[in-house]
LODOGU-18143 format. One record per atom (N, C-alpha, C): x, z, y; residue number from 1. Coordinates in nm, 2 decimals. Last residue first. Layout:
<pt><u>X</u><w>Z</w><v>Y</v><n>NUM</n></pt>
...
//
This chain:
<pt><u>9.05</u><w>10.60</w><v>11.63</v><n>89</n></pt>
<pt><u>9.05</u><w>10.59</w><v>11.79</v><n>89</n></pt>
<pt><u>9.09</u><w>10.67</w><v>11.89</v><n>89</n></pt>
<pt><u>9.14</u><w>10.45</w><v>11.35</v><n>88</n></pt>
<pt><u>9.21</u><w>10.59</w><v>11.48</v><n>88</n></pt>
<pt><u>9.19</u><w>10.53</w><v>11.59</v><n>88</n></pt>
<pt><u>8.91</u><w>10.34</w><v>11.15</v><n>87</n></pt>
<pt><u>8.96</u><w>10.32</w><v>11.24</v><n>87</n></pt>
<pt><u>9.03</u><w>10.40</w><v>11.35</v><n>87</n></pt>
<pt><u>8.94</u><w>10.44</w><v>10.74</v><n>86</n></pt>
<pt><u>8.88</u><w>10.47</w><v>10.90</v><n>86</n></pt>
<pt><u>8.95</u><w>10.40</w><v>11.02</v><n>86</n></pt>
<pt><u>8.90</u><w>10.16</w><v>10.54</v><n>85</n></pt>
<pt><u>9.00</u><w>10.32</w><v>10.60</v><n>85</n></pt>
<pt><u>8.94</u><w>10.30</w><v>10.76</v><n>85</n></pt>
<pt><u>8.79</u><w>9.96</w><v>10.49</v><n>84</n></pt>
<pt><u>8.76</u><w>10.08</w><v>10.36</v><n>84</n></pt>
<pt><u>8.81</u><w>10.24</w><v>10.40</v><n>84</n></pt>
<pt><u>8.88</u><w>9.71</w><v>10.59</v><n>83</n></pt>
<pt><u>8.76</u><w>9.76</w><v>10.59</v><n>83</n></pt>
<pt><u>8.74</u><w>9.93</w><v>10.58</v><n>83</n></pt>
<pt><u>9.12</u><w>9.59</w><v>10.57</v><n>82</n></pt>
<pt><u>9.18</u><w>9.76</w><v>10.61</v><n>82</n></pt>
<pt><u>9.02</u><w>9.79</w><v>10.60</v><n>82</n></pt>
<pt><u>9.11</u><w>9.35</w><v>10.52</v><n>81</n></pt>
<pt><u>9.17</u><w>9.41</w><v>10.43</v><n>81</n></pt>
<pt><u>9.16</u><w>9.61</w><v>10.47</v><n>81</n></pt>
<pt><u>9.06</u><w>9.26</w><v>10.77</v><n>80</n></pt>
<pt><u>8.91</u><w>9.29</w><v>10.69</v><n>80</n></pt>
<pt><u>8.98</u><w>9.34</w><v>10.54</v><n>80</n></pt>
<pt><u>9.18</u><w>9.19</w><v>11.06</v><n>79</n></pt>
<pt><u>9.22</u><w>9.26</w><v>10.90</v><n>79</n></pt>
<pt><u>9.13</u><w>9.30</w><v>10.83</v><n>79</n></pt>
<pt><u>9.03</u><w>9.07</w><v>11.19</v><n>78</n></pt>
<pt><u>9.14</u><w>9.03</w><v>11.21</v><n>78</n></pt>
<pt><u>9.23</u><w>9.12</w><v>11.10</v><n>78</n></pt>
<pt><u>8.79</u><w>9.20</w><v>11.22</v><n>77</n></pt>
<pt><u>8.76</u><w>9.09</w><v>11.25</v><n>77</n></pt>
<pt><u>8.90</u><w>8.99</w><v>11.16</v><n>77</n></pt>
<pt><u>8.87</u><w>9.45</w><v>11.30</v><n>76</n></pt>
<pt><u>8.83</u><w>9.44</w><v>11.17</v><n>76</n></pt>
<pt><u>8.81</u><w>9.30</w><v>11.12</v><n>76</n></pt>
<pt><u>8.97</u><w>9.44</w><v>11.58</v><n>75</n></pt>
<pt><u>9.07</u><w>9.46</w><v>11.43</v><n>75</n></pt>
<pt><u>9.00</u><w>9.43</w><v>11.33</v><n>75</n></pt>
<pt><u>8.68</u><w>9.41</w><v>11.67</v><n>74</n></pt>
<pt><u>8.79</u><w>9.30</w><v>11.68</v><n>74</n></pt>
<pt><u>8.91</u><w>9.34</w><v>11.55</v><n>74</n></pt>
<pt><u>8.59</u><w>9.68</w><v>11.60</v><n>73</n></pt>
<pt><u>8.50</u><w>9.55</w><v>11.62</v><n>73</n></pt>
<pt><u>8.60</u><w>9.46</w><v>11.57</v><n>73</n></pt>
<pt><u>8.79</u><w>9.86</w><v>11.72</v><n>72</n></pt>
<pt><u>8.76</u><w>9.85</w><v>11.63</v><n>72</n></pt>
<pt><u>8.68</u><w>9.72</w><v>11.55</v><n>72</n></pt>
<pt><u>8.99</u><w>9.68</w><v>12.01</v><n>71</n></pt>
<pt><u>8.87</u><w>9.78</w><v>11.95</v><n>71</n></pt>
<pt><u>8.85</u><w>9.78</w><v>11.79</v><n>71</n></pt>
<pt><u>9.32</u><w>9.73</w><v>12.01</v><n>70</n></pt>
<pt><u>9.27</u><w>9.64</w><v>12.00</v><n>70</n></pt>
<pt><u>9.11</u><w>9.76</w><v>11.94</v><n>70</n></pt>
<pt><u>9.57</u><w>9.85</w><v>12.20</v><n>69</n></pt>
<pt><u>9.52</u><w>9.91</w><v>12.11</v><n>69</n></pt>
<pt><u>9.38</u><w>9.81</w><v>12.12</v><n>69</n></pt>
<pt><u>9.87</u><w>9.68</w><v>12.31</v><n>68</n></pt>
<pt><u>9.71</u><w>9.73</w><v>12.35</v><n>68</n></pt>
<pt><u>9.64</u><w>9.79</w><v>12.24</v><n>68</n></pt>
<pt><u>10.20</u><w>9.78</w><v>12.20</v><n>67</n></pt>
<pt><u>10.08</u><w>9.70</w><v>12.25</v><n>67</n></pt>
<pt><u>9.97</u><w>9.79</w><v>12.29</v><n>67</n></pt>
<pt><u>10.45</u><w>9.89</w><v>12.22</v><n>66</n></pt>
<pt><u>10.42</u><w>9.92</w><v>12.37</v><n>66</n></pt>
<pt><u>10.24</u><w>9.81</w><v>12.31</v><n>66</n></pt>
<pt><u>10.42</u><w>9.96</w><v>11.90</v><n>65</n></pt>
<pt><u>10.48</u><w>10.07</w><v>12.00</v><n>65</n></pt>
<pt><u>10.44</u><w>10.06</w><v>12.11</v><n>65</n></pt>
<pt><u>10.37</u><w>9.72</w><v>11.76</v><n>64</n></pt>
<pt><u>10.29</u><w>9.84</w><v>11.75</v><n>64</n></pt>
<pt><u>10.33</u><w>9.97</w><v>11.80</v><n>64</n></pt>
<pt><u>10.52</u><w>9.50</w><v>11.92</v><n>63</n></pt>
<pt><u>10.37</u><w>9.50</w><v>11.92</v><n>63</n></pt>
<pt><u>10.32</u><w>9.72</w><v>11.92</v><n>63</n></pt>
<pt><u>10.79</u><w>9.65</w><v>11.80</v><n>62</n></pt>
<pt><u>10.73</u><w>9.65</w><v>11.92</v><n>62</n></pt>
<pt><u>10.55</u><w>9.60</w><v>11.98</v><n>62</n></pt>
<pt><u>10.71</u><w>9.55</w><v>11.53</v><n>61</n></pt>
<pt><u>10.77</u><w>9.67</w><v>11.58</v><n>61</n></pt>
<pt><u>10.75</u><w>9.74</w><v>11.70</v><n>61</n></pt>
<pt><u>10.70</u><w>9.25</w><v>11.53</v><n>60</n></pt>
<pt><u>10.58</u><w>9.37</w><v>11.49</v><n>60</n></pt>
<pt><u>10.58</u><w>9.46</w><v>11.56</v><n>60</n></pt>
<pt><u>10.92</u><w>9.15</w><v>11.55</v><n>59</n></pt>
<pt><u>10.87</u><w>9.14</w><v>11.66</v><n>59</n></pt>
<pt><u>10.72</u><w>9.28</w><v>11.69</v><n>59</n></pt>
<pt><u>11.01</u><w>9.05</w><v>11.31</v><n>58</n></pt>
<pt><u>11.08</u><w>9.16</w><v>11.39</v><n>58</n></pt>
<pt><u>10.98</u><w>9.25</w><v>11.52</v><n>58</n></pt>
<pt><u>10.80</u><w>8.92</w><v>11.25</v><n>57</n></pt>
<pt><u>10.79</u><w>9.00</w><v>11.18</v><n>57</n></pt>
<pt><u>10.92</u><w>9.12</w><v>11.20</v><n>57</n></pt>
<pt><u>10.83</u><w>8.71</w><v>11.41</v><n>56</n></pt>
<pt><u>10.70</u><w>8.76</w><v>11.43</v><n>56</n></pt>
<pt><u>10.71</u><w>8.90</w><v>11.33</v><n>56</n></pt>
<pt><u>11.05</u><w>8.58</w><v>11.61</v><n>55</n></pt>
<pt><u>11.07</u><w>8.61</w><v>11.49</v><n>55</n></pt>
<pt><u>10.92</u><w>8.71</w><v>11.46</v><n>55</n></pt>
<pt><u>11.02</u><w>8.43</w><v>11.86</v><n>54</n></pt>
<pt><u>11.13</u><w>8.38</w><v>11.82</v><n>54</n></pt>
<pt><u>11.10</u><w>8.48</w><v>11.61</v><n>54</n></pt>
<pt><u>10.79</u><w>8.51</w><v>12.06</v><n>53</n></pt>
<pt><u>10.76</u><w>8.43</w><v>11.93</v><n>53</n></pt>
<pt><u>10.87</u><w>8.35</w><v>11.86</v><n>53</n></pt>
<pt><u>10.81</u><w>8.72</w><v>12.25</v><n>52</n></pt>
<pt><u>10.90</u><w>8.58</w><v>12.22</v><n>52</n></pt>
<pt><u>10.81</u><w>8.50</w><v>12.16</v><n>52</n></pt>
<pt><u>10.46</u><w>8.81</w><v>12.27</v><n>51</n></pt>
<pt><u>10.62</u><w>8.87</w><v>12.23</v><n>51</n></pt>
<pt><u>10.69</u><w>8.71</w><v>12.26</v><n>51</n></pt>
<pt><u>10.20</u><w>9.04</w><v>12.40</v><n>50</n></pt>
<pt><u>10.27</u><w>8.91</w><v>12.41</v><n>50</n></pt>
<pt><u>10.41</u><w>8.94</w><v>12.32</v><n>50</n></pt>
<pt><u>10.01</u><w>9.24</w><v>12.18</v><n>49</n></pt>
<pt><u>10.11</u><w>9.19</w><v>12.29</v><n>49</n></pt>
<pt><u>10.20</u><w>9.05</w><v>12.32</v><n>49</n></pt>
<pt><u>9.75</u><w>9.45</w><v>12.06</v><n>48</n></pt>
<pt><u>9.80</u><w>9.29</w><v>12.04</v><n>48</n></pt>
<pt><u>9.94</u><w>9.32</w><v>12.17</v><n>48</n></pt>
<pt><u>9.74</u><w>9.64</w><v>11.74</v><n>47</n></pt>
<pt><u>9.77</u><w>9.66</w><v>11.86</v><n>47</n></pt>
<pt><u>9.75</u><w>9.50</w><v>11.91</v><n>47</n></pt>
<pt><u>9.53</u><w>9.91</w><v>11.51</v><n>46</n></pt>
<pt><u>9.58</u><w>9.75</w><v>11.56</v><n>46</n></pt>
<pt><u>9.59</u><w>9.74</w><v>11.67</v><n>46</n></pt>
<pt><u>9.51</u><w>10.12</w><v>11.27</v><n>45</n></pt>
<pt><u>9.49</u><w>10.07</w><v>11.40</v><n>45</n></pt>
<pt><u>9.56</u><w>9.99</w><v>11.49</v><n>45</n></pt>
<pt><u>9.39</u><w>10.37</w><v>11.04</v><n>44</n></pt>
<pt><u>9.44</u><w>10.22</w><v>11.09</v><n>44</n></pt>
<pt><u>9.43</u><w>10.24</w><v>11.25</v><n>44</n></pt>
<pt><u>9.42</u><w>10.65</w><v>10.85</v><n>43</n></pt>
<pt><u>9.35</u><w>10.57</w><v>10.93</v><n>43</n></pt>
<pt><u>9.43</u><w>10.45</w><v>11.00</v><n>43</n></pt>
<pt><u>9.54</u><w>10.90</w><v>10.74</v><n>42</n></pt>
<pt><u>9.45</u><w>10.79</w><v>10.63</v><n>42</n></pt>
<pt><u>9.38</u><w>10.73</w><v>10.70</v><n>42</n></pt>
<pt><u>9.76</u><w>10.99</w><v>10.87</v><n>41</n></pt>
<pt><u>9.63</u><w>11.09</w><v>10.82</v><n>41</n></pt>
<pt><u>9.52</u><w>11.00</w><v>10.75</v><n>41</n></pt>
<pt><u>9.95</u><w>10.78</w><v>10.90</v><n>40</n></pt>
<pt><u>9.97</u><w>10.90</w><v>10.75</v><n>40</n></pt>
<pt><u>9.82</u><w>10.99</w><v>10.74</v><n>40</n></pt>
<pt><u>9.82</u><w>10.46</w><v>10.91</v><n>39</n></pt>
<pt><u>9.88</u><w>10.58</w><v>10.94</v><n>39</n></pt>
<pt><u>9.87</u><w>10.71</w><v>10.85</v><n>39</n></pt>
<pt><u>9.88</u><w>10.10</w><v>10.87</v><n>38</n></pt>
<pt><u>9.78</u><w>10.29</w><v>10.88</v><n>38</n></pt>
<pt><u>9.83</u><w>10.37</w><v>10.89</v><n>38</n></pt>
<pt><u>9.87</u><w>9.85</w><v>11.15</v><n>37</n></pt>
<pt><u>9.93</u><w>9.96</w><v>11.03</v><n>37</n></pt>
<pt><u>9.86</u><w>10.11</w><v>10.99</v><n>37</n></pt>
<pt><u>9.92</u><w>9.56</w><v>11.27</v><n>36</n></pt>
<pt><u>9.81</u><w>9.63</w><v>11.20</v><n>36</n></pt>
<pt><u>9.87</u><w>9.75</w><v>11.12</v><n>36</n></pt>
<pt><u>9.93</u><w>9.36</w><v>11.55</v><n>35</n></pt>
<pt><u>9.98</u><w>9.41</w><v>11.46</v><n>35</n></pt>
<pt><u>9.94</u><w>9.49</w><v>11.40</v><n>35</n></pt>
<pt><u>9.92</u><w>9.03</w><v>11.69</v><n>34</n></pt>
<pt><u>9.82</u><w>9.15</w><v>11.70</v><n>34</n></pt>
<pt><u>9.92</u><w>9.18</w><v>11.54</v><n>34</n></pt>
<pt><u>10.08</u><w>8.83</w><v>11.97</v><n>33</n></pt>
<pt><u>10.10</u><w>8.88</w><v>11.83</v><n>33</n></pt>
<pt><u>10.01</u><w>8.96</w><v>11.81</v><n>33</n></pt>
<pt><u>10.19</u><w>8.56</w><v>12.14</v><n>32</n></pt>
<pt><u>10.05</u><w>8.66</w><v>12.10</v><n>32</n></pt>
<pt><u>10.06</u><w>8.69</w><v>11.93</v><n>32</n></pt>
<pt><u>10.30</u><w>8.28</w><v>12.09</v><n>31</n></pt>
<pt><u>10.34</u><w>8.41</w><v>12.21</v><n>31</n></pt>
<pt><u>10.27</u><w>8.52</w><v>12.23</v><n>31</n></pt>
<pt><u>10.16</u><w>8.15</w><v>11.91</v><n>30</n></pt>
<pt><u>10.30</u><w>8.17</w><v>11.90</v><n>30</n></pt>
<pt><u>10.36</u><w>8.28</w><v>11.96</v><n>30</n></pt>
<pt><u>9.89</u><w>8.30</w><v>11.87</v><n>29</n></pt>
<pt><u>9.93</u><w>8.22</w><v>11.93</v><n>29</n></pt>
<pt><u>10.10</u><w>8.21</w><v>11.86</v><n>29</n></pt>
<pt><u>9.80</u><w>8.51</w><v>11.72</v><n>28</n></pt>
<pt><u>9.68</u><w>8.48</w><v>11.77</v><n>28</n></pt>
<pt><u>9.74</u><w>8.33</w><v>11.86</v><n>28</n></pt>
<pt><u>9.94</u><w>8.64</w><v>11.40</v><n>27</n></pt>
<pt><u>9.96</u><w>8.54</w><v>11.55</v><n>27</n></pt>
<pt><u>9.84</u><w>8.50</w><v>11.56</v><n>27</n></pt>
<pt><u>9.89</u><w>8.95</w><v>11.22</v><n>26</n></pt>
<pt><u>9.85</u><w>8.78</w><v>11.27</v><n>26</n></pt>
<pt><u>9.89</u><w>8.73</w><v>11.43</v><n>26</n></pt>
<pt><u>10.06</u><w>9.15</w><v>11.00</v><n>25</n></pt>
<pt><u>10.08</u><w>9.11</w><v>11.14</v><n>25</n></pt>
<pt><u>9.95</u><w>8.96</w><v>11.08</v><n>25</n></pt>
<pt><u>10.05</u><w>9.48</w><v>10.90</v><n>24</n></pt>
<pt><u>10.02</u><w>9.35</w><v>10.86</v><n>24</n></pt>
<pt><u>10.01</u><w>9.29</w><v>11.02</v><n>24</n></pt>
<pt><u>10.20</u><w>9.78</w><v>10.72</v><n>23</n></pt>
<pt><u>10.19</u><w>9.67</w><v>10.83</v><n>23</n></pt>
<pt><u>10.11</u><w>9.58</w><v>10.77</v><n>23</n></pt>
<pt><u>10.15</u><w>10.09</w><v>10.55</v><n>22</n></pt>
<pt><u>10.11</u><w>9.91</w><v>10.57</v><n>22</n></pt>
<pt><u>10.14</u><w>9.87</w><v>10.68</v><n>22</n></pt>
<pt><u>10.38</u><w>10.28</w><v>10.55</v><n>21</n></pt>
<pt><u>10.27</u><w>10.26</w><v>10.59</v><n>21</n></pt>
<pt><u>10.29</u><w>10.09</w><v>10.58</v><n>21</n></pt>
<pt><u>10.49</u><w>10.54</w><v>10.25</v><n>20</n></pt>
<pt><u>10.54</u><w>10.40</w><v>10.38</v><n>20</n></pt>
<pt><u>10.39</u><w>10.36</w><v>10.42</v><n>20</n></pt>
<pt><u>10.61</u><w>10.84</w><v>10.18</v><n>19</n></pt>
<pt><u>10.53</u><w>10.77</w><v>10.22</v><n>19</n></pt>
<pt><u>10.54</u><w>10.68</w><v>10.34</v><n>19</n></pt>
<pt><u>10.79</u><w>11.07</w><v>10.13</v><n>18</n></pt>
<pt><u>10.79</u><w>10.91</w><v>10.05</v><n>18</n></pt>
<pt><u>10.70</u><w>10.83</w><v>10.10</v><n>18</n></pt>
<pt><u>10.72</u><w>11.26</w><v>10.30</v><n>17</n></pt>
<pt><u>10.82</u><w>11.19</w><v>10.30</v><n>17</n></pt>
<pt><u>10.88</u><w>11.11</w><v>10.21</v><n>17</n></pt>
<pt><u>10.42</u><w>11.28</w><v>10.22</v><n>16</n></pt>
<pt><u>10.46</u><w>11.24</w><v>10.34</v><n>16</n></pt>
<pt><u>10.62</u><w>11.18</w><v>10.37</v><n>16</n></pt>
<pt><u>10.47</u><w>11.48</w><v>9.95</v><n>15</n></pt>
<pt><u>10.38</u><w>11.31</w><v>9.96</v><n>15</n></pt>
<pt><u>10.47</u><w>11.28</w><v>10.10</v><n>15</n></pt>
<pt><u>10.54</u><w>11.72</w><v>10.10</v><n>14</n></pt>
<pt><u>10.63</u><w>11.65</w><v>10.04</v><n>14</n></pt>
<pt><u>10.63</u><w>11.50</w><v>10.00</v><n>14</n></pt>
<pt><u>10.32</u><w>11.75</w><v>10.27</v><n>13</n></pt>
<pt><u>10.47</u><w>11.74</w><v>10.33</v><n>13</n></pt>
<pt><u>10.52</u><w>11.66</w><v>10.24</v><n>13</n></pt>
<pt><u>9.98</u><w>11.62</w><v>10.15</v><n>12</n></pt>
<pt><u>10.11</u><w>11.71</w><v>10.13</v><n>12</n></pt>
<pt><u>10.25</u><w>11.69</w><v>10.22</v><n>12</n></pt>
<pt><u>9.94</u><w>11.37</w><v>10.10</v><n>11</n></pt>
<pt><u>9.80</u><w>11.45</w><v>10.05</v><n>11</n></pt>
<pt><u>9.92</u><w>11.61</w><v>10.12</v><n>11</n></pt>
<pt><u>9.93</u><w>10.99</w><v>10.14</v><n>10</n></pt>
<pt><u>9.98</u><w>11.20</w><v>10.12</v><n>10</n></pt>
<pt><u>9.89</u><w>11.26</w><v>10.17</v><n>10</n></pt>
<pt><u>9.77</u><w>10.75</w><v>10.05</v><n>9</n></pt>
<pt><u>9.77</u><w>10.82</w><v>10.17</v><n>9</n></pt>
<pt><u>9.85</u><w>10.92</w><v>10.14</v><n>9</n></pt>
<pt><u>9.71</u><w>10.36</w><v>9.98</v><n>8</n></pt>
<pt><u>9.76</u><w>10.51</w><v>9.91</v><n>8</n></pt>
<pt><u>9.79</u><w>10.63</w><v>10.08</v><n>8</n></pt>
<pt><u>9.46</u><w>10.12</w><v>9.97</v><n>7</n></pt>
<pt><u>9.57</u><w>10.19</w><v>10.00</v><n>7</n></pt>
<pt><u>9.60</u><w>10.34</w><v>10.00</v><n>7</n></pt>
<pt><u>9.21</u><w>10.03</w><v>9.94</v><n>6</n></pt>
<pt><u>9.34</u><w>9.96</w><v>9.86</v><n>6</n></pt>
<pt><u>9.46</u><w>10.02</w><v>9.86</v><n>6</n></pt>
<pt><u>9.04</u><w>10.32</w><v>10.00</v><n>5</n></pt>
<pt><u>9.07</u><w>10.19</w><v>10.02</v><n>5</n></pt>
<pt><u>9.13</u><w>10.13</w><v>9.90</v><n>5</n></pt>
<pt><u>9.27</u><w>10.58</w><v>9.93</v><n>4</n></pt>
<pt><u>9.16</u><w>10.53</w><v>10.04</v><n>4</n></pt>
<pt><u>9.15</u><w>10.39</w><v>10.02</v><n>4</n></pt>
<pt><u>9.43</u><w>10.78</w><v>9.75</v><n>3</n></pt>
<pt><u>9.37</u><w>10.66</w><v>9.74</v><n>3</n></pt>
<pt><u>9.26</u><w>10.59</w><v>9.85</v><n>3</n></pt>
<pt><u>9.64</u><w>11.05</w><v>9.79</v><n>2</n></pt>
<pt><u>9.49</u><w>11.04</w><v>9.78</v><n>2</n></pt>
<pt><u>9.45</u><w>10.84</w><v>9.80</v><n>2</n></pt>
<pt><u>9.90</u><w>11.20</w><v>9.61</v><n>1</n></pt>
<pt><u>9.85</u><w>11.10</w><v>9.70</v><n>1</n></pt>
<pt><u>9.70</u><w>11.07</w><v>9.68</v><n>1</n></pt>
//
């Protein structure tokens, strides 16, 4: 595993299928979710969408499947934890 950041990456197939990716969620409202996760080639990238706002941390999932892909500028704004890993544009 290769170290980027604060956070761990595979390096390898075999790395790859133990490897979990960060989430991290903020509500921009109750009904506005933006969602945050890296990805296996050692880069990030953050979505926003409306959701319920019945459970924010079920809710992620879908943020980060049908949301908007949020610019780089603004994610970083909104995860300043992921500074250190490239942004997937």
């Amino acid at each position: 595993m290769k170290t980027v950041g604060n956070y761990v990456f595979p390096e390898n197939s075999e790395e790859a299928k133990l490897w979990i990716p960060q989430i991290r969620t903020h509500a921009l409202s109750h009904n506005v979710l933006v969602a945050a996760k890296t990805r296996i080639e050692g880069k990030w990238a953050a979505y926003i969408r409306p959701v319920p706002g019945n459970n924010h941390e079920f809710e992620a999932a879908r943020v980060l499947t049908d949301g908007t892909k949020l610019s780089k500028e603004l994610a970083l704004i909104l995860f300043p934890c992921f500074k250190d890993i490239p942004y997937a544009l």
